[in-house]
C-alpha positions, 0 to 999 in steps of 0.5 A: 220876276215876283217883283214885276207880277207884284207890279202888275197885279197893282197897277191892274188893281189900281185900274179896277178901282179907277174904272168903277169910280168912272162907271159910278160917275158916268151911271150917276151923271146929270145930263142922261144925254150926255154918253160916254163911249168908254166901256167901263165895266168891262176895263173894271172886270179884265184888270180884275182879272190881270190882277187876280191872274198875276197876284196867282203867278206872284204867290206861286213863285213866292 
């Protein structure tokens, strides 16, 4: 079980990042029309809170 929360917790980290790079793209775009529709921010914050959450589990077990 460590092994899978230490899986977890660096795939969600993983996510985080992937999620602000495409906030930071998509709030710095050319074409202000041109919207997207996936809530970025708000990915960006539950996987840092899956993260967070399964890191604790992990350290916990450990």
């Amino acid at each position: 079980m460590q092994v899978s929360m230490l899986s977890v917790s660096i795939a969600a980290a993983t996510l985080f990042v992937l999620a602000e790079v495409a906030d930071w793209r998509r709030r710095n775009r050319r074409d202000v029309d041109d919207v997207g529709f996936m809530p970025w921010r708000a990915i960006a914050m539950l996987s840092v809170a899956v993260a967070l959450s399964s890191a604790a589990v992990w350290l916990h077990q450990g």
